[in-house]
N, C-alpha and C positions, 0 to 999 in steps of 0.2 A: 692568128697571132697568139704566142703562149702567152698564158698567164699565170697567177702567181697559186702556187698548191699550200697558200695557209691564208686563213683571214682573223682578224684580230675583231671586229664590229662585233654588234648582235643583230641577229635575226630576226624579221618580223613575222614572218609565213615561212610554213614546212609544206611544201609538195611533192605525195607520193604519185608518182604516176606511173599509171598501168597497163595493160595491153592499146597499143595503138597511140600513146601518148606518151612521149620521151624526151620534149623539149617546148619550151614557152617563147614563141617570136615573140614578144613584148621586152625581154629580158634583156640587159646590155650583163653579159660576162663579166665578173670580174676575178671570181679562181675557181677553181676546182682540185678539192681536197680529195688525197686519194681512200678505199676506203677507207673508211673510221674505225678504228680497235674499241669495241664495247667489253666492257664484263659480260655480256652474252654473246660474244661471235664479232663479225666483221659484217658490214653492212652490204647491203646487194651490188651494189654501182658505189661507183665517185658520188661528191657532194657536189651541184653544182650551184656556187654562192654566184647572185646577179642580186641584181637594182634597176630598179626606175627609179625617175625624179617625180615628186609631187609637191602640192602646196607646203606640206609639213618638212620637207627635205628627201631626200632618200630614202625609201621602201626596202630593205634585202628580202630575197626569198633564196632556200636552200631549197632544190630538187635531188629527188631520188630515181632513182628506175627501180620501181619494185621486186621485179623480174628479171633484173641484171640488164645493162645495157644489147646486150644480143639474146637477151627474152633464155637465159640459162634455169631460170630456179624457175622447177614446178611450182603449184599454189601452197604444197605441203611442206616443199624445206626451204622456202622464201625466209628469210633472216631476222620475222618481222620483230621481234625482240629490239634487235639490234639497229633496225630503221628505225622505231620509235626513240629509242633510248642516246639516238644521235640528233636525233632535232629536239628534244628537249637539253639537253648536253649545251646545244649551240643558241639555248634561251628565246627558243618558237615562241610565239604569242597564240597560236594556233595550226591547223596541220588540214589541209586540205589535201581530199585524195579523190582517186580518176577509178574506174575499175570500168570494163567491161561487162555486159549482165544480160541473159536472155530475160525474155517479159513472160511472164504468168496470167498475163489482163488482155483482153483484147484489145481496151484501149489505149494501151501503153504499145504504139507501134515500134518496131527497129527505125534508128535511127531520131527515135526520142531520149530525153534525158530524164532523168529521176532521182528528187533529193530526199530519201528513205528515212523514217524516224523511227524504225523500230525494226529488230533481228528475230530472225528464226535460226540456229545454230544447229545445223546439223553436220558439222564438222565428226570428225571421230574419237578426237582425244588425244593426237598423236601429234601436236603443235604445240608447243609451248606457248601459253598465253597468259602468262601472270609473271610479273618482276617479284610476287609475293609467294611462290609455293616453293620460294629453298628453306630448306630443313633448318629451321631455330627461328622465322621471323613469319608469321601468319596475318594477312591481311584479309579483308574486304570491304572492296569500294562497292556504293551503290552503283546501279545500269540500268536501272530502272528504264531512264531514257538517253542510248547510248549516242544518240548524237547531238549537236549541238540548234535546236532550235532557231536560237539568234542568228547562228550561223546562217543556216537555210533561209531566214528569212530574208539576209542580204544578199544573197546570192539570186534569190526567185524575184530582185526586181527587175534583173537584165533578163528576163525570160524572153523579151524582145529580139534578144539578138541569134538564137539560134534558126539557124536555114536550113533547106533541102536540098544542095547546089545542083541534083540531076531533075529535082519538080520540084519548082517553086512553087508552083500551085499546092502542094502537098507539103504545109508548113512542118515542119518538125516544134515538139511540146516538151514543156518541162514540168513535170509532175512533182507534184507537194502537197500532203497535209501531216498530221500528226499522225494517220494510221498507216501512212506507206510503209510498205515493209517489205525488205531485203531478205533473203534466204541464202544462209551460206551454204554450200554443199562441200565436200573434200576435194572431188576429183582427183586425178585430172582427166575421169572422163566424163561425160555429159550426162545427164538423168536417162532412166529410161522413161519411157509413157505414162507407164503407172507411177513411178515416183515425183513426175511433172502434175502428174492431175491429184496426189494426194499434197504436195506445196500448195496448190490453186482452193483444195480444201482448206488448209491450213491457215488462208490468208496472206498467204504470200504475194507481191506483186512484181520482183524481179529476183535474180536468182546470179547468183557469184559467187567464186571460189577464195576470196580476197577479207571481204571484212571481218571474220574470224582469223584473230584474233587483236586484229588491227584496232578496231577500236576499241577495245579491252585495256590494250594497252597504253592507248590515249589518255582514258581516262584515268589511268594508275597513275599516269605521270601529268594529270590535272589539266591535260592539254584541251579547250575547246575544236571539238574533230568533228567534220561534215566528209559525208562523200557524195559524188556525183558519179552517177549509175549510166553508162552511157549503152544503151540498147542496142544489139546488133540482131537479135533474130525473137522467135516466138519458142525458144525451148523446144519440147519435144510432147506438148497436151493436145496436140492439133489434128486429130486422126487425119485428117483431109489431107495433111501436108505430111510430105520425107520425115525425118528427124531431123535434129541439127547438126549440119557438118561442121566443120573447119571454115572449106572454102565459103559457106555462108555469112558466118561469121568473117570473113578479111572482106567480105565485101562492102559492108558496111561502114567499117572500121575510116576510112578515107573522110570519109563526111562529120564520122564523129569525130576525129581528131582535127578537122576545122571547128568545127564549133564549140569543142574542147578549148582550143588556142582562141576564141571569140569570147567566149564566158571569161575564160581563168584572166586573160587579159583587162577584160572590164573590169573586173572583183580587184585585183591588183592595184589596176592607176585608181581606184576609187578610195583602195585603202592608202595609197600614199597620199593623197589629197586630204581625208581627215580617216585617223583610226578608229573604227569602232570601237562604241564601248564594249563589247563583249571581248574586244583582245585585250584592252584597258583593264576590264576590271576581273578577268579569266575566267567570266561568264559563270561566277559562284564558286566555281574549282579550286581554287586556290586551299590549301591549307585542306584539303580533305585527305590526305593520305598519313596525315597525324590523327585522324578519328580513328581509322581503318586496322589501325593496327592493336591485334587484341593480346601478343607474346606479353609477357611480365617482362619488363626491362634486364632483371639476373637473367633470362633465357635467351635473350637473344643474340642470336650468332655474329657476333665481329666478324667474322668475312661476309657475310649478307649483308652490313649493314654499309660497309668498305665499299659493296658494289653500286647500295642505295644513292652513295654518297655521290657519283656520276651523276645522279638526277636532281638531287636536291643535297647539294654542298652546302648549304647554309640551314639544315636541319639538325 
């Protein structure tokens, strides 16, 4: 059944979702906006605005497809400017995202999940990742710690819910503390052996092409952001084992996008039943990208600022 391509509400939750992950069974439809025109570009996919019902009333959440509804944008000309800059637009409370990720740990098997609290960036340079580096307006936001704590901690109490559905004996794990740590790479091709076993030096414990510069730009636009790292293989540190293909990776992919749709569904009816306070009270964010900005007010660029104004109109 069509529905309507504009919504007038506000949004409670932003989710990007990522390889293997393109839609929420929990969700009743209710539009889908075509995409969105940003000051930076056009957005990867439609938006697609749904709801649940909860104790407090109606939940919205807006989805994204990261990677374009038919998986078109590589990891390096994915739009992410523009996905971020449309769910704060559409006044997210927070911005939950999915990605795909080889493991670096032994004990972080495929087909486990992992909620990472700290980046290793070896991205190349060639992504735009800051709504603050056009010429006449200069920011920096702390990143100290680029995800949302609170977040993760309400997410890791449904750890329960994730399965094995081909060995049940062989529970699938969601991994968490403050030193987990994500490693971006550019791709879009895979590590070689030696640059898998110098991540594994590094501290690394999973490895994806996605969170640069994604969560950069979260927190420019003061959004509380979590991702969940969903394991499909062991990289390529393994002498014992091939490298990693493709087809390795899709094979996983089935299981985790159940338990994907199992978790994100939990976290959802939970937030519409009572909102947390960390979307409440924007988990300290609020009001930081007024610190941030270091331009003398005569210098700053009226078109830069024209652009800011998409994100925070009332600044």
């Amino acid at each position: 059944m069509a529905v309507p391509n504009t919504f007038d509400g506000e949004i409670d939750l932003g989710i990007i979702g990522g390889t293997g992950l393109y839609h929420l069974e929990c969700l009743e439809k209710l539009a889908e906006l075509p995409p969105m025109e940003t000051p930076w570009g056009t957005t990867s996919s439609p938006i697609v605005i749904s709801k649940v019902a909860g104790d407090s009333g109606h939940f919205h959440v807006a989805f994204i497809a990261r990677h374009g509804r038919h998986h078109q944008y590589p990891p390096s000309k994915v739009p992410f400017r523009a996905n971020m800059a449309s769910l704060k637009h559409l006044k997210c409370k927070a911005v939950l995202s999915f990605s795909a990720v080889g493991s670096l740990q032994e004990k972080i098997k495929p087909r486990d999940f992992v909620l990472p609290q700290q980046i290793i960036d070896r991205t190349k340079g060639i992504r735009n990742s800051s709504f603050l580096n056009d010429e006449g307006l200069v920011g920096h936001v702390g990143f100290g710690d680029p995800f949302s704590y609170s977040f993760a901690q309400y997410i890791y109490q449904f750890k329960h819910l994730l399965a094995n559905n081909d060995a049940p004996d062989e529970p699938c794990n969601l991994h968490f503390d403050k030193e987990t740590t994500v490693v971006c790479m550019e791709g879009p091709q895979f590590s070689t052996r030696a640059e898998s076993k110098m991540y594994r030096m590094f501290g690394g414990d999973v490895i994806n092409m996605s969170v640069i510069p994604e969560a950069k730009l979260a927190r420019e636009c003061e959004l509380p952001y979590q991702m969940i790292c969903m394991s499909t293989d062991y990289d390529a540190w393994r002498d014992e084992e091939e490298p990693v293909t493709v087809e390795t990776v899709i094979g996983n992919l089935s299981n985790n996008g159940h338990n994907a749709n199992l978790l994100a569904s939990k976290v959802i009816e939970e937030m519409a039943n009572e909102l947390p306070e960390f979307m409440k009270t924007g988990d300290g964010l609020r009001g930081s990208i007024k610190m941030s900005i270091s331009t003398k007010p005569h210098a700053m660029s009226k078109e830069t600022l024209a652009k800011l104004n998409f994100l925070f109109p009332d600044f």
